[in-house]
C-alpha positions in Angstrom: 95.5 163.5 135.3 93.7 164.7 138.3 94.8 166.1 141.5 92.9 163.9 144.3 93.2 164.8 148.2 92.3 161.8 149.9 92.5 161.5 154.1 93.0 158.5 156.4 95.4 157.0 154.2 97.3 155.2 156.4 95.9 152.0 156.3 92.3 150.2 154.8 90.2 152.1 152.3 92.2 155.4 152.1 95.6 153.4 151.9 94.3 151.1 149.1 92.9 154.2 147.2 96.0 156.6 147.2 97.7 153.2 145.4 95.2 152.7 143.0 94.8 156.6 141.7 98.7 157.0 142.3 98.7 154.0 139.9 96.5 155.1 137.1 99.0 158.1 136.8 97.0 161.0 139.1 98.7 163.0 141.6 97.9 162.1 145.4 98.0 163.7 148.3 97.7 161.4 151.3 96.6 163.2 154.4 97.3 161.1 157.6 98.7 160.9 161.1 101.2 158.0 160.3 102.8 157.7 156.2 103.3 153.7 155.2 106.5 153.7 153.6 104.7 152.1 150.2 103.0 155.5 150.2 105.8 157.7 151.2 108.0 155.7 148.3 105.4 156.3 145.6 106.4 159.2 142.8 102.6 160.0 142.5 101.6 160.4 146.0 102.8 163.8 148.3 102.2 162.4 152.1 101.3 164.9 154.6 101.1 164.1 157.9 98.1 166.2 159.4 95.5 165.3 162.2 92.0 166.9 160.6 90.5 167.0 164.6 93.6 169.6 165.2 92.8 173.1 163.9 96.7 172.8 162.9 96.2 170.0 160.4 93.5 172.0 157.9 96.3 175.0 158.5 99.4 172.7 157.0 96.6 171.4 154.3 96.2 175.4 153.0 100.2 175.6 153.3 100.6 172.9 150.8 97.6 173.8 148.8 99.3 177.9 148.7 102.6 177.0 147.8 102.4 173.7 145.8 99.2 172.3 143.7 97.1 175.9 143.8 94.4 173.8 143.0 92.5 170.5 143.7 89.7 168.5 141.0 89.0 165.8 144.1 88.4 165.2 147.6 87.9 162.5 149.1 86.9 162.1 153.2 87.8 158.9 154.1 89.6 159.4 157.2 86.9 157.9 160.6 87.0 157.2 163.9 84.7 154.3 165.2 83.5 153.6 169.0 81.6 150.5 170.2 80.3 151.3 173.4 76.9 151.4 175.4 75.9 154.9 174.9 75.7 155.8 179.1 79.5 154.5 178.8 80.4 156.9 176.4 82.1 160.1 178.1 81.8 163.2 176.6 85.1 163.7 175.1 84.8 160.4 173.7 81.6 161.7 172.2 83.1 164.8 171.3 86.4 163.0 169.7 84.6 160.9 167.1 82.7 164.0 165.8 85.7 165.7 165.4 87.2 163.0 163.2 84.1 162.2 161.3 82.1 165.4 161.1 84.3 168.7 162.3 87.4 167.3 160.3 85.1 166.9 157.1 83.9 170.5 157.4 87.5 172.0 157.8 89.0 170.2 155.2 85.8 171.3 153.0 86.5 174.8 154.4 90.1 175.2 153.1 89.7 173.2 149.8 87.2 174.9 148.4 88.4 177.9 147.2 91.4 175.9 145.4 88.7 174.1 143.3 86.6 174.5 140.2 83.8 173.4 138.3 83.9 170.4 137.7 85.7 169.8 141.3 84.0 166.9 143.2 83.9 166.4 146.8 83.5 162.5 148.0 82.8 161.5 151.7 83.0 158.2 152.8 79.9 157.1 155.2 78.1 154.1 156.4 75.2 152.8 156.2 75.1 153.1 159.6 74.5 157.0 159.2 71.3 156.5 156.5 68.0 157.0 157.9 65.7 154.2 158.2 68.4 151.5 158.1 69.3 148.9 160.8 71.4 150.3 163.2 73.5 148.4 165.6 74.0 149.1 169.5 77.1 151.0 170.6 77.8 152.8 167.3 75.8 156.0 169.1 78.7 158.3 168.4 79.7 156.8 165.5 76.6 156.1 163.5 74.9 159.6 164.3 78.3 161.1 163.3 78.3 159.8 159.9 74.8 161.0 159.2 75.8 164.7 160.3 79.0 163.9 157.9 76.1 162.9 154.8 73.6 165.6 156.0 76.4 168.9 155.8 77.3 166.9 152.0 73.7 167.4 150.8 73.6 171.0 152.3 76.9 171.3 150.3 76.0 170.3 147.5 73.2 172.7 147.2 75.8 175.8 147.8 78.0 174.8 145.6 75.4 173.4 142.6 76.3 176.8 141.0 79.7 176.5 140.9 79.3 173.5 139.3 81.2 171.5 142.3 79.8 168.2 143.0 78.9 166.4 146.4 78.4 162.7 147.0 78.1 160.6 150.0 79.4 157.0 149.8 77.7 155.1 152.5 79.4 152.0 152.9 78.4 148.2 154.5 81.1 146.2 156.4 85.0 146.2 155.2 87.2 143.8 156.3 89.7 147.2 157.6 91.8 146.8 160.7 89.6 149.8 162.0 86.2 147.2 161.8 88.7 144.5 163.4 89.8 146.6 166.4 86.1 147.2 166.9 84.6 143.9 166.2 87.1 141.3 166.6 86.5 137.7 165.3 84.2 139.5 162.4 84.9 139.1 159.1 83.5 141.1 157.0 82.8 139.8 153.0 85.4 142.6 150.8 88.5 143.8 151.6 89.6 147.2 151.4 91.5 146.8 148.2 87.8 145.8 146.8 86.2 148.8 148.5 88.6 151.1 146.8 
């Protein structure tokens, strides 16, 4: 049994995940702003509601880490935050928004989970291909797109500090999911697996 963290769970990929580990008998703790109630009901899964962009939410994170699981074998960062807009429309705490969710949320989280974890720990951050040099990139996913390639860059610089410690670092850079997120932001697109699948 393994003691997972896993953010954005309250809907699409994160949601689907915390069920499926929670199922297969590990102990979940589903970071998020808002807790579904099949979540909150589930015997494996600890909810905390936490906003990663705050500096508050990776402070209630370390309060639950100090005084309940003392340690963590996984992390996963699947919590996002996705734009579509012409980059000269883009304000700058627009900008500045999504790079808190997707990059300066990652690092925090990173930050205060860390020392709670051993070798054989593994740190997991969910991407898009959208974020992979030298792929096709789409038009008004500036902020989002270059976000998720600082979120893979600062995992491979990570994964080099830590190689000693024997924690591991991967990047899971993923196509189109058919998530409410990638419906808000593209209506009328369907995208071929759902998030269930993704998980």
């Amino acid at each position: 049994m393994k003691k997972i963290i896993i953010t954005g769970t309250s809907r699409g990929i994160g949601y689907a995940m915390a069920l499926q580990f929670a199922g297969a008998g590990h102990s979940v703790l589903a970071v998020s702003r808002k807790m579904p109630k099949e979540l909150l009901d589930n015997p494996n899964i600890t909810c905390l509601a936490a906003d990663l962009s705050e500096t508050a939410g990776a402070e209630s994170i370390k309060n639950f880490m100090d005084s309940t699981w003392q340690h963590a074998d996984i992390v996963i960062h699947n919590a996002g935050a996705l734009l579509l807009k012409p980059f000269e429309q883009i304000t700058a705490d627009e900008f500045e928004y999504i790079y808190k969710v997707n990059v300066f949320g990652v690092a925090a989280l990173n930050r205060v989970v860390l020392p709670y974890m051993k070798k054989g720990g593994h740190v997991v951050t969910i991407s898009s291909m959208g974020g992979v040099q030298g792929t096709v990139k789409f038009s008004g996913l500036s902020a989002y797109s270059s976000s998720k390639g600082a979120a893979t860059t600062l995992s491979e610089l990570l994964a080099e500090e830590y190689n000693e410690r024997g924690i591991a670092f991967n990047v899971l850079a993923l196509g189109a999911v058919n998530t409410e997120m990638l419906r808000e932001a593209f209506p009328g697109y369907e995208a071929p697996l759902s998030p269930a699948e993704m998980a």
